[in-house]
C-alpha positions as CSV (number, residue, x, y, z in Angstrom):
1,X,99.1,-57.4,30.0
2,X,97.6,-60.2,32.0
3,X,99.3,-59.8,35.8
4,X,97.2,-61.6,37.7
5,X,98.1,-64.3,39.8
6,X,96.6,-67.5,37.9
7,X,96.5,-70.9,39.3
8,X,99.7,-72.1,37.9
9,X,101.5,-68.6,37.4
10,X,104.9,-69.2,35.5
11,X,107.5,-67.4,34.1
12,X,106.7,-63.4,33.7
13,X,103.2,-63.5,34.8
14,X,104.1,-65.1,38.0
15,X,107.0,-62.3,38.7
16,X,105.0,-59.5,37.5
17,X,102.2,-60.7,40.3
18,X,104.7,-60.8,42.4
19,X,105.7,-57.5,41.9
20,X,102.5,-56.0,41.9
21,X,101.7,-58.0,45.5
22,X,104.9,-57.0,47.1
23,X,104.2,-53.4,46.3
24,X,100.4,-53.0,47.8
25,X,101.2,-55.0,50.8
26,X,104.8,-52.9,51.8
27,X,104.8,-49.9,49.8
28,X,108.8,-49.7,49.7
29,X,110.2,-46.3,48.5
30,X,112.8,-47.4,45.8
31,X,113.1,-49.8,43.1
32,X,116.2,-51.3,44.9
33,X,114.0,-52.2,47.9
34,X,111.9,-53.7,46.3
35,X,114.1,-56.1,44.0
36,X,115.5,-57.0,46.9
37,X,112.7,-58.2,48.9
38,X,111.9,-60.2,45.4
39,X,115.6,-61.1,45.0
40,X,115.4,-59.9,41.5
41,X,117.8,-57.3,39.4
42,X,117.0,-53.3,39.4
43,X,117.2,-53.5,36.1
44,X,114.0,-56.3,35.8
45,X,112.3,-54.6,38.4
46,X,112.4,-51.5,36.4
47,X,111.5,-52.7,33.4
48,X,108.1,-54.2,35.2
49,X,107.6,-50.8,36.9
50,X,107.2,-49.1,33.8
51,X,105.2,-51.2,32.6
52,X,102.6,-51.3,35.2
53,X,102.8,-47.5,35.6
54,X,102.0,-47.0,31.3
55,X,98.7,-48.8,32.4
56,X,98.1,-46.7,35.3
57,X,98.2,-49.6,37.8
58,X,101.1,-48.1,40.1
59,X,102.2,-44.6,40.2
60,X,105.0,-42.8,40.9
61,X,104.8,-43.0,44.5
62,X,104.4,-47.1,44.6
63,X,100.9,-46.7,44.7
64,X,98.5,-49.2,43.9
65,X,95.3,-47.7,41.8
66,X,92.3,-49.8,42.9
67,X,90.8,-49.2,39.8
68,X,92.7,-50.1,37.4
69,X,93.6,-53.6,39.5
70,X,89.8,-54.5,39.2
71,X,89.8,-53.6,35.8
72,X,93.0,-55.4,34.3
73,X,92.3,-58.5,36.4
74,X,90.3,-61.4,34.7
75,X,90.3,-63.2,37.5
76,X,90.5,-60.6,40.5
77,X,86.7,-61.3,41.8
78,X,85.3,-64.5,42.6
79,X,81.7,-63.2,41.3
80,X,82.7,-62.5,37.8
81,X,84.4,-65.6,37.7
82,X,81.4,-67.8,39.1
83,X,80.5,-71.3,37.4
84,X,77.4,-72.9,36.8
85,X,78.2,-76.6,37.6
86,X,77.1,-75.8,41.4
87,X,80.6,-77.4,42.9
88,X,83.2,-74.0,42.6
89,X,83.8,-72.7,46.0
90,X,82.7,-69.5,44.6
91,X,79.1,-71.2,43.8
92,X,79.2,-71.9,47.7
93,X,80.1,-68.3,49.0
94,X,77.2,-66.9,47.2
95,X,75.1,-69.6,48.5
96,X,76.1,-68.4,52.0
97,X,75.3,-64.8,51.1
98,X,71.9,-65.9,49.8
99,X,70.8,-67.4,53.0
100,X,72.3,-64.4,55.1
101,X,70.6,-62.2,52.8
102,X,67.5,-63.9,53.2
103,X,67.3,-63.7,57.5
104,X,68.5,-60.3,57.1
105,X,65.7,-59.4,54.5
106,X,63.0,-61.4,57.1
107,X,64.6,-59.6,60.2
108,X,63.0,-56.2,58.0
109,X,60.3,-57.5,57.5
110,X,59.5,-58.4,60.9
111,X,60.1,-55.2,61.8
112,X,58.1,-53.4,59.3
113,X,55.0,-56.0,60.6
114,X,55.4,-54.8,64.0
115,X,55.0,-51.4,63.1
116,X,51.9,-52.2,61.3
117,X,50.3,-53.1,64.6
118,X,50.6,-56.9,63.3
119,X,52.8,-59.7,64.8
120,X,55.3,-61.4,63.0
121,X,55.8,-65.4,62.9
122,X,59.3,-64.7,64.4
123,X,60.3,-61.2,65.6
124,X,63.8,-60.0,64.3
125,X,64.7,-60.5,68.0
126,X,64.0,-64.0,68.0
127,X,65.5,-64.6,64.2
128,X,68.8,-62.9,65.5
129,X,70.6,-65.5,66.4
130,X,70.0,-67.1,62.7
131,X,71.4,-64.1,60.6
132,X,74.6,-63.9,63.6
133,X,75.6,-67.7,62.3
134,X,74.8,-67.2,59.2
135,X,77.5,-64.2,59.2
136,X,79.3,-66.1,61.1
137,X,79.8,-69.2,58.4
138,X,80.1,-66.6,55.6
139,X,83.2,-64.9,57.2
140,X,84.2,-68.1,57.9
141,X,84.6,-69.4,54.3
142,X,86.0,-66.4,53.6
143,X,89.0,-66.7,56.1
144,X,89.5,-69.9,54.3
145,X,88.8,-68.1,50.5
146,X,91.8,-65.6,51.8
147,X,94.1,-67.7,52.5
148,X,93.9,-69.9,49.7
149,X,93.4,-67.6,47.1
150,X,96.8,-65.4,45.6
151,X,96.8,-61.3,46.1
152,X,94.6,-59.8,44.7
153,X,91.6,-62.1,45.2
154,X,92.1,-61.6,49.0
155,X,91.6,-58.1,48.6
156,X,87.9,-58.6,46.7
157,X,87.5,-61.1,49.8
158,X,88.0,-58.5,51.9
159,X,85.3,-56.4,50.1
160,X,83.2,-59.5,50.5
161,X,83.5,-59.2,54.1
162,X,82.4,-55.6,54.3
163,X,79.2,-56.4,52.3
164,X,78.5,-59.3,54.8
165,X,79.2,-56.7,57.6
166,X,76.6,-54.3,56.0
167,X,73.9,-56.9,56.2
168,X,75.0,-58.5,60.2
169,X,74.2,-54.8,60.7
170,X,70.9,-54.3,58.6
171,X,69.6,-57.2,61.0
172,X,71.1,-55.7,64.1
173,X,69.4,-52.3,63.3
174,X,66.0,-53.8,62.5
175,X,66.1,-56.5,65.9
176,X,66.4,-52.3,67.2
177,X,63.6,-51.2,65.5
178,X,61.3,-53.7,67.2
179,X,62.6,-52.7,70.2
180,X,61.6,-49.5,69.5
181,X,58.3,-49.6,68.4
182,X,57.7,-52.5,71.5
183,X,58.7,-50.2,73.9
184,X,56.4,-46.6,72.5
185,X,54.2,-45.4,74.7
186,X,52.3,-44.2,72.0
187,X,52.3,-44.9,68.8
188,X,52.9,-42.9,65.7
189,X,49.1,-42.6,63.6
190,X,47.6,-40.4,60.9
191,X,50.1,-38.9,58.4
192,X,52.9,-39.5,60.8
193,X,52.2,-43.2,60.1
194,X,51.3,-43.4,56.5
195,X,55.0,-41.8,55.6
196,X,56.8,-44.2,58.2
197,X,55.0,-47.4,56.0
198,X,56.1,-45.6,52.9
199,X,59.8,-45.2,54.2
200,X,59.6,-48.8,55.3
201,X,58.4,-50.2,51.8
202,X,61.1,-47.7,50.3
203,X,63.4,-49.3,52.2
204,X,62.2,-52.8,50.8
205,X,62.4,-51.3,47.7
206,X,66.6,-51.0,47.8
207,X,66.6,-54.4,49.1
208,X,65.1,-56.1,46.1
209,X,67.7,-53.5,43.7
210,X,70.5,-54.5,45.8
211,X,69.8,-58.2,45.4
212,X,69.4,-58.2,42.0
213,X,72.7,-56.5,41.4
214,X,74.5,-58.3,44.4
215,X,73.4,-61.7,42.8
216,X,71.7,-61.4,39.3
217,X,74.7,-58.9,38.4
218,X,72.3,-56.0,37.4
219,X,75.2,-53.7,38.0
220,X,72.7,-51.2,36.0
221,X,70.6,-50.8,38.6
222,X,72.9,-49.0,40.6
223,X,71.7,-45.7,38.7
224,X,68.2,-47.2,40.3
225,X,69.6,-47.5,44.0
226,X,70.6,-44.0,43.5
227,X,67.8,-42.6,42.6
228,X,65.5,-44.4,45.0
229,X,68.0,-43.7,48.3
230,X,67.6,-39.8,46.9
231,X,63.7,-40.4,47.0
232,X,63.5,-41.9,50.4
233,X,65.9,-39.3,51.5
234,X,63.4,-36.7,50.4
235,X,60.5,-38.9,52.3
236,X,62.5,-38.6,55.9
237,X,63.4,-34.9,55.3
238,X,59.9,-34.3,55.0
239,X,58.7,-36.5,57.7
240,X,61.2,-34.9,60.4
241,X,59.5,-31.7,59.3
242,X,55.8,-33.4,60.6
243,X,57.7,-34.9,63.8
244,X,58.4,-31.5,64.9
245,X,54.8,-31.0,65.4
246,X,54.2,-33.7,68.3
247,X,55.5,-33.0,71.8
248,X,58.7,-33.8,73.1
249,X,58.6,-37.4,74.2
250,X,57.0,-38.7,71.1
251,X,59.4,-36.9,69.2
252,X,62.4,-38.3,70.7
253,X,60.4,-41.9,70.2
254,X,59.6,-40.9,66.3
255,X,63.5,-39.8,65.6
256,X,64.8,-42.5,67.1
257,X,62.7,-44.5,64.4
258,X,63.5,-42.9,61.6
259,X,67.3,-42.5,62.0
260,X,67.3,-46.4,62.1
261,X,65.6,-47.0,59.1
262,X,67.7,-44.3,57.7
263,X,70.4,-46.2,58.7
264,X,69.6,-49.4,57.5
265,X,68.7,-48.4,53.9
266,X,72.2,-46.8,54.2
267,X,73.8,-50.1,54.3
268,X,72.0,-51.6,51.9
269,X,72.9,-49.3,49.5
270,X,76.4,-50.3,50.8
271,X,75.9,-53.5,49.8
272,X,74.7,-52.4,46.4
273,X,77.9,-50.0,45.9
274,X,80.6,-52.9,46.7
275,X,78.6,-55.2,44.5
276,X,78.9,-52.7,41.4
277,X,82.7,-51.9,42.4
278,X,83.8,-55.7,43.0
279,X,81.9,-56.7,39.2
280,X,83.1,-53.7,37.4
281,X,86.2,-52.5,39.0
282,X,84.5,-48.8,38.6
283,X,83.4,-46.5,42.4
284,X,79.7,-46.0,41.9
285,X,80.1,-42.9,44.4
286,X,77.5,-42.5,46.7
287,X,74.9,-40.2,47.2
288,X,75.5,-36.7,48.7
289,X,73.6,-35.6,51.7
């Protein structure tokens, strides 16, 4: 049964919408609530209830399963709905994402160069203020995407506006990094070294799986992302174990370095996970610890 709310909802498709909208965003407790908010009978109220609940999209308990409302809905996410002419506004959100993706991806890089004892074109410092407009415009257009669009295309904006979060803060964290690694008195060297550069290109590694299934809908790859994040995870166990060796100050300075790479591919891999969910409609999970 088709619920969602199309652009000219009519008739039972309209009301069942309607039901469906009124129930995720006030969770009333009877049937008779909630045929009143919509001025509609018990009796039709009912009849929708069942209906939703024999294909698991509300439960007993007025529930909405997140699940199943990705799954039943066509038209529920703006990325699985994109056109090719170039002129939807859904064309134009991605465009936005791009480009933040793109300073956020060069902010990383930046980093990584500094650590190699190299310096960048433009340190992530100096490209911050690029990636904070760009996340700036994107959650801009999708304030306006919200409020034009019916329940529950809002929701998959709000989802939207988490993955565009997740990258503000991959830039934040690797503007840190450079910090860091500017401000060590000594720097790390020998094996110390050669497993920070693998972490790092681990860490570019995610980023090119995430963008392929954030924008080339390689929702696939998320067994890929997995399995890489479990790798580098392994790498940074290991490499704590060498930090342990150095003395207390360079320590401090080498943990502090790993955690926020750590914490970048993290969100990444956040980024990846939405992706998959908002395509899909299915949780990927995430990777134990």
């Amino acid at each position: 049964m088709p619920w969602h709310q199309s652009n000219r909802p009519t008739g039972r498709e309209a009301t069942v919408a309607h039901v469906i909208e009124a129930i995720d965003a006030t969770a009333p407790e009877t049937k008779e609530e909630l045929a009143d908010q919509l001025d509609l009978s018990t009796h039709y109220v009912s009849e929708i209830f069942q209906e939703l609940k024999s294909e698991g999209i509300i439960s007993k308990s007025y529930v909405i399963d997140n699940e199943a409302v990705y799954e039943t809905a066509d038209a529920v996410s703006p990325l699985r709905d994109k056109t090719s002419d170039g002129t939807d506004d859904v064309d134009h959100i991605l465009d936005l994402f791009q480009s933040l993706y793109d300073i956020v991806r060069k902010q990383y890089q930046a980093a990584k160069t500094l650590f190699l004892g190299d310096n960048p074109q433009r340190t992530a410092e100096e490209l911050e203020p690029v990636t904070n407009e760009r996340y700036g415009a994107v959650l801009s257009e999708l304030r306006s995407y919200t409020l034009s669009t019916k329940w529950p295309g809002n929701r998959v904006a709000a989802d939207l506006a988490s993955i565009a979060k997740d990258l503000e803060i991959v830039g934040d964290r690797s503007s840190f990094i450079s910090e860091v690694v500017s401000q060590a008195a000594v720097a790390p060297s020998g094996t110390v070294k050669t497993r920070l550069i693998d972490i790092f290109e681990s860490g570019e590694n995610i980023s090119d799986i995430v963008e392929t299934i954030l924008f080339g809908s390689e929702v696939s790859q998320i067994s890929t992302l997995h399995s890489t994040e479990k790798q580098t995870h392994r790498q940074i166990s290991e490499l704590y174990e060498l930090a342990t060796a150095f003395d207390v100050d360079i320590y401090g300075h080498l943990v502090v370095l790993i955690r926020t790479v750590e914490r970048v591919i993290h969100h990444w891999v956040n980024v990846g996970e939405l992706a998959v969910q908002i395509r899909t409609g299915l949780d990927p999970g995430h990777v134990e610890l």
